[in-house]
ZADOVO-482964 format. One record per residue: x, y, z of N, C-alpha, C in turn. Coordinates in steps of 0.2 Angstrom, whole numbers, padded with zeros to 4 digits, always signed. Last residue first. Layout:
BEGIN
XYZXYZXYZ
...
// end
This chain:
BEGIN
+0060+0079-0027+0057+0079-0034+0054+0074-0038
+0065+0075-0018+0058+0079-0014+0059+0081-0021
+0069+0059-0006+0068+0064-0009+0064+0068-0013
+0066+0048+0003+0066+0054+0006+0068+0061+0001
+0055+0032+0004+0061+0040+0001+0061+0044+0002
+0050+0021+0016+0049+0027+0011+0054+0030+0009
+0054+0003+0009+0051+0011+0013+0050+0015+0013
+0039-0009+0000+0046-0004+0001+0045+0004+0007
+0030-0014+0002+0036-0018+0000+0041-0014-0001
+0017-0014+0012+0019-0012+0007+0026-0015+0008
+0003-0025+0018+0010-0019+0019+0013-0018+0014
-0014-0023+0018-0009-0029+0015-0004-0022+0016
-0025-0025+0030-0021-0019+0026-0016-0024+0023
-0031-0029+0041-0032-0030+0035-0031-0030+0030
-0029-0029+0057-0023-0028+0050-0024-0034+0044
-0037-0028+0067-0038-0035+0063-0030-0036+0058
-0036-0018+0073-0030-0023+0077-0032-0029+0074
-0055-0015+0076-0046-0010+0077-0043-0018+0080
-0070-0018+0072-0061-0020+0070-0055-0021+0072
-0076-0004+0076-0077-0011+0074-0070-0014+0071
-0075+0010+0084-0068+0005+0079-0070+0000+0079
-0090+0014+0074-0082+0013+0077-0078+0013+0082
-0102+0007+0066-0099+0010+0074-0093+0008+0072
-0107+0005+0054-0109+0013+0053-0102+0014+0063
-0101-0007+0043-0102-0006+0048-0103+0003+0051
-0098-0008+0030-0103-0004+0031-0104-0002+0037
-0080-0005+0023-0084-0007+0029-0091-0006+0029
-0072-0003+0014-0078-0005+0011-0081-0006+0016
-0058-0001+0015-0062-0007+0015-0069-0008+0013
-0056+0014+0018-0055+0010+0011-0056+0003+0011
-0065+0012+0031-0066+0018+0025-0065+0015+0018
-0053+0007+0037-0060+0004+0036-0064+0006+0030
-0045+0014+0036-0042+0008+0034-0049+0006+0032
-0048+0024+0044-0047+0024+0037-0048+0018+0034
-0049+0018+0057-0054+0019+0054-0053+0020+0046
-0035+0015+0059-0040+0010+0058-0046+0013+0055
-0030+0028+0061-0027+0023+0056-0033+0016+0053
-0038+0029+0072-0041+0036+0067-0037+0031+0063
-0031+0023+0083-0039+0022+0081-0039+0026+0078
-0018+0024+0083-0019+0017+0081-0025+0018+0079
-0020+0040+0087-0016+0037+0080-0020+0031+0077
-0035+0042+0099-0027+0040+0097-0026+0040+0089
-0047+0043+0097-0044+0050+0096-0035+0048+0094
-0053+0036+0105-0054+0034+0100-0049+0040+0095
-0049+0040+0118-0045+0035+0116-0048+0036+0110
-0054+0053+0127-0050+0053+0121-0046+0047+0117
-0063+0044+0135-0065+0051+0130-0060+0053+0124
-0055+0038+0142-0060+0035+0138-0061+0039+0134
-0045+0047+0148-0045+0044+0144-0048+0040+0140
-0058+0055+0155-0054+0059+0152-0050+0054+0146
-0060+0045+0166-0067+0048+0159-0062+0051+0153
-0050+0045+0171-0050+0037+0168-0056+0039+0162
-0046+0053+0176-0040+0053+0174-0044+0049+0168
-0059+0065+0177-0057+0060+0181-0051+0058+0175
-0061+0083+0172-0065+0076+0171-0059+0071+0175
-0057+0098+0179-0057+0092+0174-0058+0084+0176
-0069+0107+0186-0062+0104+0187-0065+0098+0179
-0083+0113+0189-0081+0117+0183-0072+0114+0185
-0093+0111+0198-0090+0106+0194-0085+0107+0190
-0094+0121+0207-0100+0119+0202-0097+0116+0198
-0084+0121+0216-0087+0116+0218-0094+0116+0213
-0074+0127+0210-0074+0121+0207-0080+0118+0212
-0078+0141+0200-0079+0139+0206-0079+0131+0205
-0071+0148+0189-0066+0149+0196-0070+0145+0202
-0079+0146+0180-0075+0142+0179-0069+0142+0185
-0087+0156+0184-0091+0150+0185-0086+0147+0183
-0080+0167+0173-0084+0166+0181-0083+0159+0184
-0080+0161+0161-0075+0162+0165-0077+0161+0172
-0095+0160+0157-0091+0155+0159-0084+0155+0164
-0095+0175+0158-0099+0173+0165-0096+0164+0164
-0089+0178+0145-0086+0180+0156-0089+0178+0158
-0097+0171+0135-0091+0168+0139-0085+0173+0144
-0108+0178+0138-0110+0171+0138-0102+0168+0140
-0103+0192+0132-0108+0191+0141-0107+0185+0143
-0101+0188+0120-0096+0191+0124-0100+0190+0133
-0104+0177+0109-0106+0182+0116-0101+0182+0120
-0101+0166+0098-0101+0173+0098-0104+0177+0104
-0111+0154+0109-0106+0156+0103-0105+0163+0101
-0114+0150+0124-0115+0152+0118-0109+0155+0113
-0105+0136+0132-0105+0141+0132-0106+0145+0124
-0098+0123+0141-0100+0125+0135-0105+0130+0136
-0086+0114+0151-0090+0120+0152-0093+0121+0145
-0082+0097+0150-0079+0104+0150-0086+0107+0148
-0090+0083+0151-0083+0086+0150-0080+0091+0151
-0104+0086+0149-0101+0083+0153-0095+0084+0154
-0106+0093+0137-0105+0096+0142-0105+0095+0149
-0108+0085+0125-0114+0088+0127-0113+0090+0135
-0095+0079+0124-0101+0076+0129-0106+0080+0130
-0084+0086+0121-0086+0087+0127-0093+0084+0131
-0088+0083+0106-0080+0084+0109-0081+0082+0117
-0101+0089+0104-0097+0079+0104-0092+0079+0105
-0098+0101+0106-0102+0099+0109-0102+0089+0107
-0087+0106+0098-0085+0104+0106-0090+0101+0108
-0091+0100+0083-0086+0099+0086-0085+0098+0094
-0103+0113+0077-0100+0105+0077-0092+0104+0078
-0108+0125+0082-0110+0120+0077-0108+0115+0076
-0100+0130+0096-0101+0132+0091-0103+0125+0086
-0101+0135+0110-0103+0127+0108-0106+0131+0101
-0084+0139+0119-0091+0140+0113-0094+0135+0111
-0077+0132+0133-0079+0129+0125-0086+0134+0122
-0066+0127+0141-0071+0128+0143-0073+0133+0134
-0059+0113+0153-0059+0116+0146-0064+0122+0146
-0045+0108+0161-0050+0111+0163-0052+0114+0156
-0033+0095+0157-0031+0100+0158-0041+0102+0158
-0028+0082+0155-0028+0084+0161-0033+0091+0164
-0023+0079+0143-0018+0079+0148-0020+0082+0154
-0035+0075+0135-0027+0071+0136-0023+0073+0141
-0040+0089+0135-0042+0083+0139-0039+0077+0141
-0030+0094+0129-0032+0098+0135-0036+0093+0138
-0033+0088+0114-0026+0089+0118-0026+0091+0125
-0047+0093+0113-0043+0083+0115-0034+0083+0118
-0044+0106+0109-0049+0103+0115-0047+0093+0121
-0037+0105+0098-0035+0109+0107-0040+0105+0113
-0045+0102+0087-0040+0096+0091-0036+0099+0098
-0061+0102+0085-0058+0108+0089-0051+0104+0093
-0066+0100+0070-0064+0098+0077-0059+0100+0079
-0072+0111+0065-0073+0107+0062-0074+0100+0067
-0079+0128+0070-0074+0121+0069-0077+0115+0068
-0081+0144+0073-0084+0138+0069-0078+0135+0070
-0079+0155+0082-0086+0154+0079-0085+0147+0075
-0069+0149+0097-0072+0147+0091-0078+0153+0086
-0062+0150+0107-0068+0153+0108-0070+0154+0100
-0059+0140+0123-0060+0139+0116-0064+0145+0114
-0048+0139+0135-0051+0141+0132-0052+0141+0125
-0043+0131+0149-0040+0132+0141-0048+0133+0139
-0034+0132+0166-0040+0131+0161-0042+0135+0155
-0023+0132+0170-0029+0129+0174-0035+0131+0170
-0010+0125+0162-0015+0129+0161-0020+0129+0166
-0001+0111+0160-0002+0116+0165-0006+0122+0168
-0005+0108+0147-0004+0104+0155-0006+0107+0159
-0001+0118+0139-0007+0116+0142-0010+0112+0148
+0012+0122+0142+0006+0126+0142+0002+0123+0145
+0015+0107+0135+0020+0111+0142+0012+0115+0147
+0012+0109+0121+0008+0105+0127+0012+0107+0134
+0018+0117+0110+0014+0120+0116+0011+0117+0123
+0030+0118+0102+0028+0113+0109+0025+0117+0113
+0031+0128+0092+0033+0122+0090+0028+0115+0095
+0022+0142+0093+0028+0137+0097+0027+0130+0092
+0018+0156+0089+0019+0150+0087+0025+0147+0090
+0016+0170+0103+0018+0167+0097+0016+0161+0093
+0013+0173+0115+0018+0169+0113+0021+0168+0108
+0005+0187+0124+0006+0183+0118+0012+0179+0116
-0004+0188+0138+0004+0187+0136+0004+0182+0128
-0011+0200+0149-0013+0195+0144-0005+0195+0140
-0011+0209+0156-0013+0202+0159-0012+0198+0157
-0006+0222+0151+0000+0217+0158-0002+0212+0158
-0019+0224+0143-0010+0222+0138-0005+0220+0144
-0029+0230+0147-0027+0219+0149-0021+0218+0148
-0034+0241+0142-0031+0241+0148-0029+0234+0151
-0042+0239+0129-0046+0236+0133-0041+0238+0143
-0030+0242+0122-0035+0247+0122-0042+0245+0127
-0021+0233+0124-0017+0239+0127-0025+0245+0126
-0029+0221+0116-0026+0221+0123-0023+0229+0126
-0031+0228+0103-0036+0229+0108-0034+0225+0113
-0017+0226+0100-0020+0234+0100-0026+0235+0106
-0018+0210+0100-0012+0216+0103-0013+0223+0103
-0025+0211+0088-0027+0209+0095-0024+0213+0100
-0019+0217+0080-0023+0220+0080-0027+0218+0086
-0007+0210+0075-0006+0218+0079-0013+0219+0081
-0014+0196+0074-0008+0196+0079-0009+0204+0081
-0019+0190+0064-0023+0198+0069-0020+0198+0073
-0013+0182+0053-0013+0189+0051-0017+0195+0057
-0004+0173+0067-0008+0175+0062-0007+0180+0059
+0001+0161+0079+0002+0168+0074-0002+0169+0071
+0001+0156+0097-0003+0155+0090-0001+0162+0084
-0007+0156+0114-0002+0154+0108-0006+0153+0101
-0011+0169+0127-0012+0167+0120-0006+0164+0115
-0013+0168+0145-0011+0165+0138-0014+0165+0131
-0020+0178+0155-0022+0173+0149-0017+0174+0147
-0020+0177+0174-0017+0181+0168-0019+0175+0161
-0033+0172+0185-0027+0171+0182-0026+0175+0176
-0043+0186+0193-0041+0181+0187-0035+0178+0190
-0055+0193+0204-0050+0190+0202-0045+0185+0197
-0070+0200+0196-0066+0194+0202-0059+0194+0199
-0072+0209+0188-0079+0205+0192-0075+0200+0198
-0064+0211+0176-0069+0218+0180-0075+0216+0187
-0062+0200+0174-0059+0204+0176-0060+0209+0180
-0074+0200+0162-0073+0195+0168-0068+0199+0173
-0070+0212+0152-0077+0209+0159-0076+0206+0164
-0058+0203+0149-0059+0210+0152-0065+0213+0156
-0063+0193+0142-0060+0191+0148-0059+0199+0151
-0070+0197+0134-0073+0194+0139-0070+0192+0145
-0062+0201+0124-0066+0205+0126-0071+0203+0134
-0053+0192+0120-0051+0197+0126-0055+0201+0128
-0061+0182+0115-0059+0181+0120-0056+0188+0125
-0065+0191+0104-0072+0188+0109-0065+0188+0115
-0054+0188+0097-0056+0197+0101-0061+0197+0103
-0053+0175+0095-0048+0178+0100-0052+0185+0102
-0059+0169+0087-0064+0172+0091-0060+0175+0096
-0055+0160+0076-0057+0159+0080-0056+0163+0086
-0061+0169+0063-0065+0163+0066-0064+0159+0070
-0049+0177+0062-0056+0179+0063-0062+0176+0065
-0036+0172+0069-0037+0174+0061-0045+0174+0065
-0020+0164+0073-0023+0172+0076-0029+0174+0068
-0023+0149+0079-0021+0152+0074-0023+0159+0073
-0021+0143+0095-0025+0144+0087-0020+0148+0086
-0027+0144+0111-0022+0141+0107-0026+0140+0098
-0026+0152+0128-0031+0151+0121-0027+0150+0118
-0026+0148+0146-0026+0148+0140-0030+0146+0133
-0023+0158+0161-0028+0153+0156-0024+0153+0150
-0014+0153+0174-0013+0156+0170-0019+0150+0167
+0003+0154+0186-0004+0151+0187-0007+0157+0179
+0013+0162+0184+0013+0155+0188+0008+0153+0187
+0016+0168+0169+0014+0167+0176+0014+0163+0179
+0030+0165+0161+0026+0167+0161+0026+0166+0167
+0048+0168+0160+0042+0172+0158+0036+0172+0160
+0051+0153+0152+0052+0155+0158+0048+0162+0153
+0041+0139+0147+0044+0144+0145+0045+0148+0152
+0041+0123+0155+0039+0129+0154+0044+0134+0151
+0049+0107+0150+0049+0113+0155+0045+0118+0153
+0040+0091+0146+0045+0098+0145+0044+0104+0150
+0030+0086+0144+0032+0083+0151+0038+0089+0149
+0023+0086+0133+0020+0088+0139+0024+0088+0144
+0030+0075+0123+0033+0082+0124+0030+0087+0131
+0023+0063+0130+0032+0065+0132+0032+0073+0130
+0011+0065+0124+0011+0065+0130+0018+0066+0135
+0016+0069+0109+0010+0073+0112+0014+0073+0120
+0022+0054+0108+0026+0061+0107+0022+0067+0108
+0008+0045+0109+0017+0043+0114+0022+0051+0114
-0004+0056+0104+0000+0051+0103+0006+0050+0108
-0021+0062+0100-0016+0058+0104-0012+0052+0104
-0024+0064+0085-0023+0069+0088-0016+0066+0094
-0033+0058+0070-0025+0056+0075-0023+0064+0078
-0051+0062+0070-0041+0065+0070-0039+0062+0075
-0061+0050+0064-0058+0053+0071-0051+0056+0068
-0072+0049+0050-0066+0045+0056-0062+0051+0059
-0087+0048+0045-0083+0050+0050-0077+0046+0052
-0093+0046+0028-0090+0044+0032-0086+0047+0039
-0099+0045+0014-0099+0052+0019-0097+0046+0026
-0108+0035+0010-0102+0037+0007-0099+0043+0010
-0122+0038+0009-0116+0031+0012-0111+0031+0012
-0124+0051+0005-0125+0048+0014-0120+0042+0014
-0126+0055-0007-0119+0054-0007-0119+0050+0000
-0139+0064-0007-0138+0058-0013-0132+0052-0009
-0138+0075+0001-0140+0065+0002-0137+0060+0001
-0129+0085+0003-0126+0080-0001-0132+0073+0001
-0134+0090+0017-0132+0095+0011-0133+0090+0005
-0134+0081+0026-0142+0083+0023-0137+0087+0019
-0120+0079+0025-0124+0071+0022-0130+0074+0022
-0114+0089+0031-0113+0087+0026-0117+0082+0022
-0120+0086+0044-0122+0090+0040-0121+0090+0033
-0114+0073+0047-0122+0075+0048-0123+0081+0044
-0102+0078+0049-0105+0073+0043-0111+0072+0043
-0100+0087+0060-0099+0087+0052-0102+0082+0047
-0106+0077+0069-0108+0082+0067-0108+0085+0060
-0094+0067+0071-0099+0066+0068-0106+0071+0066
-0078+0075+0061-0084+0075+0069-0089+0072+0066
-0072+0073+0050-0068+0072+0055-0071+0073+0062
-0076+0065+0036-0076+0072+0040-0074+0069+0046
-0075+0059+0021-0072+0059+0027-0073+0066+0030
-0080+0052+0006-0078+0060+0008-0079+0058+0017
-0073+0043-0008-0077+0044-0001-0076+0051+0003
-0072+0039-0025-0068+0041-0020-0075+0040-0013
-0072+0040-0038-0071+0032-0037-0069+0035-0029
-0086+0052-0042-0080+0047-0044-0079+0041-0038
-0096+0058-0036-0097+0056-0043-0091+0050-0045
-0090+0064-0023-0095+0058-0026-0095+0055-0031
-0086+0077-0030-0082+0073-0027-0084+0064-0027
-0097+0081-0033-0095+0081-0037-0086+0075-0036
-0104+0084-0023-0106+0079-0026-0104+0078-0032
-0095+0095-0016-0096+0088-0015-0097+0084-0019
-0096+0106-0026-0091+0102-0026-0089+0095-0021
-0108+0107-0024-0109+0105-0030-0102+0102-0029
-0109+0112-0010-0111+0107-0012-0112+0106-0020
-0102+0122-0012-0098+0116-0007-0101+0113-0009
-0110+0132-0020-0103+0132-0022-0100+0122-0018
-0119+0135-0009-0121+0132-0017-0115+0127-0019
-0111+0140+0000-0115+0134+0002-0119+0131-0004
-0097+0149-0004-0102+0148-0004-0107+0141-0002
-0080+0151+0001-0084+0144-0002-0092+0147+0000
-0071+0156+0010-0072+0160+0001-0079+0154-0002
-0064+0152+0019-0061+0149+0013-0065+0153+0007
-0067+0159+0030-0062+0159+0029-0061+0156+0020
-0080+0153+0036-0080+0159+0031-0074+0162+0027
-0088+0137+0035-0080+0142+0039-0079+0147+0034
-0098+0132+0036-0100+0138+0035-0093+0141+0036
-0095+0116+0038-0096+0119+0032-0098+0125+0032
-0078+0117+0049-0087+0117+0047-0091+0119+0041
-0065+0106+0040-0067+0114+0043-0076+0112+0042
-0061+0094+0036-0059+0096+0042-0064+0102+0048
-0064+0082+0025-0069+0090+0027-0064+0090+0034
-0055+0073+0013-0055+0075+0019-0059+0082+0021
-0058+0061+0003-0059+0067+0001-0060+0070+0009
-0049+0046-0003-0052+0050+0003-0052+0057+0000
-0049+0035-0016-0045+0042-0013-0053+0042-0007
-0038+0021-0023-0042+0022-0019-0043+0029-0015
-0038+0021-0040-0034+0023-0032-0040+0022-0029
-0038+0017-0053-0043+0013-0049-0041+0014-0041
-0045+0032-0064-0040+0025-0061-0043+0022-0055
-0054+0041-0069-0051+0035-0073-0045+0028-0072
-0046+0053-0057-0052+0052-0064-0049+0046-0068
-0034+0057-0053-0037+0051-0050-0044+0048-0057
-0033+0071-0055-0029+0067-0057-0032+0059-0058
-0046+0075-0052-0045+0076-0059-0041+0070-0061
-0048+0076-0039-0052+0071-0041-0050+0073-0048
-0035+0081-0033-0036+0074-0033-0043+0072-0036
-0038+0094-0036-0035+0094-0039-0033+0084-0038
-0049+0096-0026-0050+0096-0033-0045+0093-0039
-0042+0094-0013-0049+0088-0019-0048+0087-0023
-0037+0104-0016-0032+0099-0015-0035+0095-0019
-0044+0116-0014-0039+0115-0019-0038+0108-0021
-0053+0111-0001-0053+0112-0009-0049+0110-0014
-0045+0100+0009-0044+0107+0007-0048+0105+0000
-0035+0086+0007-0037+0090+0012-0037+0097+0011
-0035+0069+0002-0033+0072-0001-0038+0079+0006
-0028+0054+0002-0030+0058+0006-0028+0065+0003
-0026+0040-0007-0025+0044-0008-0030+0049-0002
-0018+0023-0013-0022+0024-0008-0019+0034-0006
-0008+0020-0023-0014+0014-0022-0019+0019-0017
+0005+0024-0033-0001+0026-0029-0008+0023-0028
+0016+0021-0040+0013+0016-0041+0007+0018-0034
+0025+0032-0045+0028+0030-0039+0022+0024-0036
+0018+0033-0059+0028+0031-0059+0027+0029-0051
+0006+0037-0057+0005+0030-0061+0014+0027-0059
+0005+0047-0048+0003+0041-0048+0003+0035-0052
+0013+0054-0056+0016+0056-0049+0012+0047-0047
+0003+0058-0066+0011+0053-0068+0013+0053-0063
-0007+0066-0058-0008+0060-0063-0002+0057-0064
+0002+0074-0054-0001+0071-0050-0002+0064-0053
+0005+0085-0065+0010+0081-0061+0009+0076-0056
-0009+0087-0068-0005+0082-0075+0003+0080-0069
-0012+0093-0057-0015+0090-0058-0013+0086-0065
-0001+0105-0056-0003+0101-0052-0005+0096-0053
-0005+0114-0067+0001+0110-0067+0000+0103-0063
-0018+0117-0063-0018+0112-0070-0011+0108-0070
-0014+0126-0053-0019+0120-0051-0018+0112-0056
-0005+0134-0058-0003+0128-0052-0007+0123-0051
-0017+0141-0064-0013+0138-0070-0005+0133-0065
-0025+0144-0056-0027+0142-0059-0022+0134-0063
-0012+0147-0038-0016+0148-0044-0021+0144-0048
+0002+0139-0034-0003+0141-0033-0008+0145-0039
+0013+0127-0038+0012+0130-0036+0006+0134-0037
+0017+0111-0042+0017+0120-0047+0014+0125-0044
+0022+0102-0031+0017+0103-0035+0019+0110-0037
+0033+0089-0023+0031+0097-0023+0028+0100-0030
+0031+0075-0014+0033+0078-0019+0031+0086-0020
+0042+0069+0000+0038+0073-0002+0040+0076-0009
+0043+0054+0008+0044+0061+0004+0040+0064+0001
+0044+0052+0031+0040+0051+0023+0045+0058+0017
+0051+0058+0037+0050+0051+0039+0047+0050+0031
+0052+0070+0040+0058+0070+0039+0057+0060+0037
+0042+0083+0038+0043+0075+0040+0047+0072+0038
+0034+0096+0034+0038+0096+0038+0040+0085+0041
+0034+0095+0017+0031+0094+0021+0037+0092+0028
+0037+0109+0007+0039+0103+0010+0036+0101+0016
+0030+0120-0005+0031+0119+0003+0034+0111+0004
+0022+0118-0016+0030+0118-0018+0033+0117-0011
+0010+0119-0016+0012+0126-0020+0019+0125-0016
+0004+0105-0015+0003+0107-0021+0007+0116-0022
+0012+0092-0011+0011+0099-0008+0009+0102-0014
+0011+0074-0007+0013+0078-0013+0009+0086-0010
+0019+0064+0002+0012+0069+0004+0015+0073-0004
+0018+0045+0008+0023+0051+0005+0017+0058+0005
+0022+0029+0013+0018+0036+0014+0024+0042+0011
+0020+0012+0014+0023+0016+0010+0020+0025+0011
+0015+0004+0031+0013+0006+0022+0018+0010+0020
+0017-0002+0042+0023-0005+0037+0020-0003+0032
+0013+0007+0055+0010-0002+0052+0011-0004+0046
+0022+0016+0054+0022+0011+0060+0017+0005+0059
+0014+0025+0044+0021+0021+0041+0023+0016+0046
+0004+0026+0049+0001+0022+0044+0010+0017+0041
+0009+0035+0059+0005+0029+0061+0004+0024+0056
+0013+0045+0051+0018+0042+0057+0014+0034+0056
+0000+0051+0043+0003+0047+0041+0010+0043+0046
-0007+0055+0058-0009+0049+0054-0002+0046+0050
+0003+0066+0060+0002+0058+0066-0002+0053+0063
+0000+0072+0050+0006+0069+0049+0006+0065+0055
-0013+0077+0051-0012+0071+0045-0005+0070+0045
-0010+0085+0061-0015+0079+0063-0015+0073+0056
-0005+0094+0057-0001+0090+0060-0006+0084+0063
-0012+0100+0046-0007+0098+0044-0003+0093+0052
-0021+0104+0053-0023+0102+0049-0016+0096+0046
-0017+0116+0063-0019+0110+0066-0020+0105+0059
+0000+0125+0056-0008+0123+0055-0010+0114+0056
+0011+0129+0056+0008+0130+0062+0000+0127+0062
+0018+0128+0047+0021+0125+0051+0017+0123+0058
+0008+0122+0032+0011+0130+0037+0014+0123+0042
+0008+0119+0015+0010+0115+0023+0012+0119+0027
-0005+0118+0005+0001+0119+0006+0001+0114+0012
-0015+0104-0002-0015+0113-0004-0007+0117-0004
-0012+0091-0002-0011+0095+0002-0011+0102-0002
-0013+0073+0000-0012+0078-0006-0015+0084-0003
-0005+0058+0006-0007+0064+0003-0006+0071+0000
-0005+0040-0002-0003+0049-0002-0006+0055-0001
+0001+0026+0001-0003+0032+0004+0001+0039+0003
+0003+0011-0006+0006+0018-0004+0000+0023-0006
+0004-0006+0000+0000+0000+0000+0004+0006+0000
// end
């Protein structure tokens, strides 16, 4: 078996890409072949698999793309295809047109995520369109697929949930690292990507309320983006810019988390919010927008961690609040719910489900199977060069 996927770009800091690299880890730890082809020439950060690099961005990188795809497949003998992000799809449901690969069509993001420019007309023709061929389409909460499957009927059996490889052996070892020196002893945190959707200027704006009403911990924020100066403005215009400490993009945030006495999500939209299972792998108190799909089956419908209206600034300082009193329960789940919650979340069970996926399983519960190794192994390992 040789597993590829097929990738838009590769930021260093995007949860997208580091969830499909513990899957591929895992795919390569049960003896397949794995390499990730990047369609605007980025190298994929894995020193374990190779990487080929696509024509870069555009119409006319798309076209490239997809005639280097197509020979990319027949020369390095591609049997099984993961493909994540429009661009990507699309540019794997051309190559693949006509052949017998087996391809995954991956939905990470909730279907309203305003960030891609994708109308709701527009997604849904390029699902069904995705359908139309030899492939399956994968979302990664069973919410999103619910959705996607009233969008898409026609397509319901074919619309499939498997789980992001989130927690793994190198997750729980890096946690075990020293804290950055600098920060506070005690301390919230929010973790992402600095960008509109998810809801950091809710966050300061709430925690500046909150503030106003009790005594806090100082907030944490990790993560870069394009709203980095403009959060940062409204931290020194809110008067929070001593409370609140911006980090950056770290390479090793679980340190953080661990230690956090409690990790904030303030989402408008996710897909699966993989901070969330991080924070519950290790322990950590969560407290969650219960934004359209994700923390609400993430957390249990709110056994797990706090959940709280979406976009309201009111709704999440009064979580805050009520997130200082543990005797309203507001402490993290027991060592053992905490792990039951998050096993289906491991590496070994997101690998299996695929696996399932490209078998042809009907079975609708997961992980019916896990540790049959029905996969036939590949006969070579991977290469590591990058043309």
């Amino acid at each position: 078996m040789h597993i590829l996927f097929v990738l838009k770009d590769f930021k260093r800091d995007g949860g997208l890409e580091q969830v499909q690299q513990r899957l591929a880890r895992q795919f390569l730890k049960d003896g397949q072949r794995v390499s990730y082809f990047v369609m605007n020439g980025d190298t994929a950060d894995d020193e374990m698999a190779t990487t080929f690099k696509g024509r870069g961005n555009g119409l006319v990188g798309l076209l490239k793309s997809i005639a280097m795809l197509r020979r990319l497949i027949r020369r390095e003998r591609v049997t099984h295809l993961i493909a994540a992000k429009e661009q990507a799809n699309l540019c794997t449901w051309f190559a693949t047109w006509g052949r017998s690969c087996n391809v995954i069509y991956a939905r990470h993001a909730a279907l309203d995520c305003s960030e891609q420019n994708i109308g709701p007309v527009t997604l849904r023709l390029l699902y069904g369109l995705y359908l139309c061929g030899n492939g399956q389409v994968v979302t990664v909460s069973n919410g999103l697929r619910q959705a996607l499957a009233d969008r898409v009927p026609w397509g319901r059996q074919r619309i499939r949930y498997c789980p992001n490889a989130v927690v793994t052996e190198q997750l729980l070892s890096a946690a075990q690292t020293p804290l950055l020196s600098g920060l506070p002893a005690e301390f919230w945190l929010g973790v992402g990507r600095l960008i509109e959707p998810k809801g950091f200027h809710l966050l300061l704006d709430a925690y500046a309320v909150a503030l106003g009403n009790a005594a806090l911990p100082d907030l944490v924020i990790i993560g870069d983006g394009p709203q980095f100066v403009a959060l940062t403005a409204q931290a020194r215009r809110l008067g929070i810019e001593d409370r609140v400490h911006f980090t950056g993009f770290l390479s090793n945030p679980y340190p953080l988390i661990r230690h956090a006495r409690l990790l904030i999500l303030s989402s408008f939209h996710e897909g699966l919010p993989t901070v969330l299972i991080e924070a519950l792998a290790l322990g950590t108190p969560v407290l969650a927008c219960d934004c359209e799909t994700g923390p609400r089956e993430l957390l249990d419908n709110g056994r797990l961690g706090q959940l709280v209206k979406v976009n309201d600034v009111p709704a999440l300082a009064e979580g805050m609040l009520r997130s200082l009193a543990a005797a309203q329960g507001q402490v993290a789940p027991s060592p053992q719910v905490a792990a039951d919650a998050v096993r289906q979340y491991t590496s070994q069970y997101a690998a299996q489900a695929y696996y399932q996926v490209w078998n042809h399983e009907k079975s609708a519960d997961y992980p019916a199977g896990l540790g049959r190794g029905r996969c036939r192994k590949n006969d070579g390992a991977p290469r590591r060069s990058t043309d």
